[in-house]
C-alpha positions in Angstrom: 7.1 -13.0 22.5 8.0 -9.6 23.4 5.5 -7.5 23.7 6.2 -3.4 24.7 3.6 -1.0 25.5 4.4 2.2 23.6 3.6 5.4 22.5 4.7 8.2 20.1 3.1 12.0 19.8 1.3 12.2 16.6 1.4 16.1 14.0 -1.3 17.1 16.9 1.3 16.1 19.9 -1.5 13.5 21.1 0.1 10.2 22.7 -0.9 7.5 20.5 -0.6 4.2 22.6 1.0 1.6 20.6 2.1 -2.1 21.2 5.1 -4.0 19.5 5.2 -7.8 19.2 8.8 -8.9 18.3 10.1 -12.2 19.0 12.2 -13.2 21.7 15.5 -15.1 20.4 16.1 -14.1 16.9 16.5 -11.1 14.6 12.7 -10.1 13.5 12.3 -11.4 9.9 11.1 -7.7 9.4 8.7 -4.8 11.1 5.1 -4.9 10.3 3.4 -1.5 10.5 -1.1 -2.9 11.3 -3.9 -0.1 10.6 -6.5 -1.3 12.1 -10.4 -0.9 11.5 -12.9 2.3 11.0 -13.9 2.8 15.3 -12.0 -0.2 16.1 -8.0 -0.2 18.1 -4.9 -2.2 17.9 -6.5 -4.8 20.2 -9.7 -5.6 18.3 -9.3 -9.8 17.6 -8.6 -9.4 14.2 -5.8 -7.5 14.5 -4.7 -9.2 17.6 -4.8 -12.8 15.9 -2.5 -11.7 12.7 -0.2 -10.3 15.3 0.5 -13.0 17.3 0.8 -15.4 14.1 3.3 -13.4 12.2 5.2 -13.0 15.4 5.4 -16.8 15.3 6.7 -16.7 11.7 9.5 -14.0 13.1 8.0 -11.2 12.4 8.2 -8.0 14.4 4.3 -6.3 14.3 3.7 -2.9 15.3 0.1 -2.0 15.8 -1.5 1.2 17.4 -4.4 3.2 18.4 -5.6 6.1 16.0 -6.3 9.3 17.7 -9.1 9.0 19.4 -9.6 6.1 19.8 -8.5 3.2 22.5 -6.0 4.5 24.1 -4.6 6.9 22.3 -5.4 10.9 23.1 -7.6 13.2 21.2 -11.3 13.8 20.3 -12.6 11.0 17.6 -14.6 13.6 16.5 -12.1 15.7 15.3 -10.3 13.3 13.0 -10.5 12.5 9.5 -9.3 10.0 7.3 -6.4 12.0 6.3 -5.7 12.2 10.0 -5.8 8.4 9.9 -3.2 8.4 7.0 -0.9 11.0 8.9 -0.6 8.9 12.1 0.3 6.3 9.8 2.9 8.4 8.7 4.0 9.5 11.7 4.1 5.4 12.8 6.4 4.7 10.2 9.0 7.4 11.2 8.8 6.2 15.4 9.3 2.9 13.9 12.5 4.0 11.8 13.9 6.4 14.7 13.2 3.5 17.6 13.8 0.5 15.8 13.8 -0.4 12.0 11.1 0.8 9.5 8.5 -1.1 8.4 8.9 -3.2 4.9 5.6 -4.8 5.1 2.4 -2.5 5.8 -0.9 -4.1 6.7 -4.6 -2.2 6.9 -8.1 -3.8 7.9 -10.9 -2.3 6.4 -10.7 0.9 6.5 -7.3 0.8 7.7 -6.7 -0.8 4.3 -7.8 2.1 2.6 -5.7 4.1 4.9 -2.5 2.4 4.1 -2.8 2.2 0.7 -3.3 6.5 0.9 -0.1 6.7 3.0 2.2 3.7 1.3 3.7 6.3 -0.7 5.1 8.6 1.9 6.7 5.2 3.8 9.7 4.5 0.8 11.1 1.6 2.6 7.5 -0.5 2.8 7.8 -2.8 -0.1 4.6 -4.4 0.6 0.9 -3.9 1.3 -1.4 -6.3 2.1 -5.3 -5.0 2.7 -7.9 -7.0 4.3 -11.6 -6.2 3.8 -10.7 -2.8 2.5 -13.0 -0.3 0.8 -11.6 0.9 -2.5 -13.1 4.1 -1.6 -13.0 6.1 2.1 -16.4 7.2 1.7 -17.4 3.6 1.7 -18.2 4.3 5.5 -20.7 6.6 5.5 -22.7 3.7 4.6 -22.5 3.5 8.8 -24.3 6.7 9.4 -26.5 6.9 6.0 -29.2 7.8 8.3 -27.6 10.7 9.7 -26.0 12.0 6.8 -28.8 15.3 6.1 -28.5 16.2 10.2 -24.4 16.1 9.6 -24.7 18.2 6.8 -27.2 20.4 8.1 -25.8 20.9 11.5 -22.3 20.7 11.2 -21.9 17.3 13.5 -24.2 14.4 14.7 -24.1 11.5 17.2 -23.7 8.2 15.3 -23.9 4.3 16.6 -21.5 2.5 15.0 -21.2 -1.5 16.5 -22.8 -0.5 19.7 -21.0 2.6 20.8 -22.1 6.1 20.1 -19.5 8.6 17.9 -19.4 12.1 17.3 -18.9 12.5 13.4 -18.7 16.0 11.8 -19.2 17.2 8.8 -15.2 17.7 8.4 -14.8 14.1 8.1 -17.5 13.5 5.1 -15.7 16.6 3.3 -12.5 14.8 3.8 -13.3 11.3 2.2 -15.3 12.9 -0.3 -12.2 14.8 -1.1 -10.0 11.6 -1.2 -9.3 10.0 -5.0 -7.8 6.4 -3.7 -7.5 5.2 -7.2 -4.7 7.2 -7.8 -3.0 6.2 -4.9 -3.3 2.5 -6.0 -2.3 3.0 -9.4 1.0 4.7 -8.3 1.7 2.2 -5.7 4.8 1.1 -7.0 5.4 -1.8 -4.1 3.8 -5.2 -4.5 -0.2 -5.5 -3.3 -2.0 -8.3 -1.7 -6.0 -8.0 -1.3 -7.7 -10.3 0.7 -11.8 -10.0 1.0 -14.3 -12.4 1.9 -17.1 -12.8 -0.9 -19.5 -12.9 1.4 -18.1 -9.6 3.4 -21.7 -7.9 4.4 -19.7 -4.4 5.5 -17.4 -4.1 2.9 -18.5 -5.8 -0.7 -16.1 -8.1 -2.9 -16.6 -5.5 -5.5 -14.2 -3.3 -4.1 -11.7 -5.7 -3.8 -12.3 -6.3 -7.2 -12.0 -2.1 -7.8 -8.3 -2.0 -5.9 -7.0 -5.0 -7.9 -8.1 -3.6 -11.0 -6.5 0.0 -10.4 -3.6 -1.5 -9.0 -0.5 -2.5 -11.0 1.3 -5.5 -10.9 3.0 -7.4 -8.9 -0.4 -7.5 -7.5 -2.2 -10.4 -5.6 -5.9 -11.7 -4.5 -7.2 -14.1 -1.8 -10.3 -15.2 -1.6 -11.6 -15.5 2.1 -13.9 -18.1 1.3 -16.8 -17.9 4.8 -15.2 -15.6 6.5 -17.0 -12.3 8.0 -15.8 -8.8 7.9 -14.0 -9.1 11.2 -12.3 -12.4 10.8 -13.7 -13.6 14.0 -13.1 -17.3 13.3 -9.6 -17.6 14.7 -9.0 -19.9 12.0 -9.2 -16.5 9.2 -6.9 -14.8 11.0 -4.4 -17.1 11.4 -4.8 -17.7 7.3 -4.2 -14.7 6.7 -1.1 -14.4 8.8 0.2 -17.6 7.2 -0.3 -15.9 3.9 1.1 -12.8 4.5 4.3 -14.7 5.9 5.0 -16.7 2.5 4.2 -13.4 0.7 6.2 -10.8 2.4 9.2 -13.1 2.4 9.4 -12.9 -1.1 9.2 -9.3 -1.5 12.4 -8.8 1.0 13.8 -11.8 -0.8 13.6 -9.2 -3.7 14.0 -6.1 -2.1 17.8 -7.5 -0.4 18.6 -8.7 -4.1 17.8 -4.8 -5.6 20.0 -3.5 -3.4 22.5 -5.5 -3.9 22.5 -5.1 -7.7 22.1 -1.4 -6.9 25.3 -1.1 -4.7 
């Protein structure tokens, strides 16, 4: 495997820091744009794992830091989830100008919901797969219920979200409050695979069950059957990989004959 250490200015000009898995001896099956977890980065083991198994299957993956988090630059605390959804954005479009743009988009958790919101604005992506994903942004205040009236109140507060302590302001609760992500499902217009674990303790099945049912087809659903929100059996990850392979490789197969009825 190939693997490049990147980076790319985001609408801000931060440096987001970004890596790109492509394999070594043959033309990548196709690009993979990752969004990975609410407070997490490209390198968390979930994302990691899927990574490294579609770059066995040929595909190219390009994953990367949101503002503010691992090693990208910027204040956590001044980002939203339609920041999230803009470096997404601005992702695709490196992707496009550096390499080839992405025809399969991928988002864990809340990164789910994130590409889902920005699918629409990436118009060669002709499929996206979420794993663990709320159907709703504001799922995560769930993390800092507790906090919620001081947030309000005062503007910002310090939250501990797995271990680490972040600065969340009351921008970022107006923002998801403000986000409507049924609408963005129901106008998807690419194909959709959900994968959630029915025993997810972070994220419940119900809102896989939400996404599929706003969704139109072609639309698919895998059942994670004992796997935890972060897919920190190895053996998840790489089934979800293995999915995703199979899966995406039909949707170019039907993409490459479109265009050729097209031309």
């Amino acid at each position: 495997m190939t693997q490049e250490n990147l980076s790319f200015s985001n609408e801000q000009g931060l440096k987001l820091a970004a890596r790109l898995d492509t394999p070594d001896d043959r033309v990548p099956r196709g690009y993979i744009l990752f969004g990975h977890c609410f407070t997490g980065s490209k390198d968390v083991l979930a994302s990691a794992r899927i990574a490294k198994a579609l770059w066995l299957r040929g595909f190219a993956v390009f994953r990367f830091d949101f503002t503010g988090l691992g090693d990208s630059e910027g204040d956590f605390a001044n980002t939203t989830f339609s920041s999230n959804v803009d470096d997404l954005v601005t992702a695709a479009s490196y992707l496009r100008d550096t390499r080839d743009a992405p025809s399969v988009l991928i988002g864990h958790s809340l990164g789910g919901a994130a590409v889902l919101a920005a699918a629409g604005q990436i118009p060669e992506a002709r499929a996206v797969c979420t794993i663990g994903a709320p159907s709703d942004p504001e799922h995560v205040a769930h993390h800092f219920a507790n906090h919620r009236s001081e947030i309000e109140n005062e503007g910002e507060a310090d939250v501990t979200i797995g271990g680490r302590s972040f600065r969340i302001k009351k921008s970022f609760l107006d923002d998801i409050e403000s986000h409507q992500l049924s609408k963005c499902v129901a106008n998807l217009k690419k194909a959709l695979l959900i994968f959630h674990s029915p025993i997810d303790s972070t994220v419940g099945i119900e809102n896989a069950r939400h996404i599929y049912e706003a969704a139109r087809h072609p639309k698919s659903f895998v059942t994670l059957d004992g796997a935890d929100h972060m897919l920190t059996n190895r053996a998840d990850a790489y089934y979800v990989a293995e999915v995703i392979s199979a899966w995406a490789n039909r949707y170019d197969e039907v993409g490459s004959r479109s265009e050729k009825r097209d031309a």
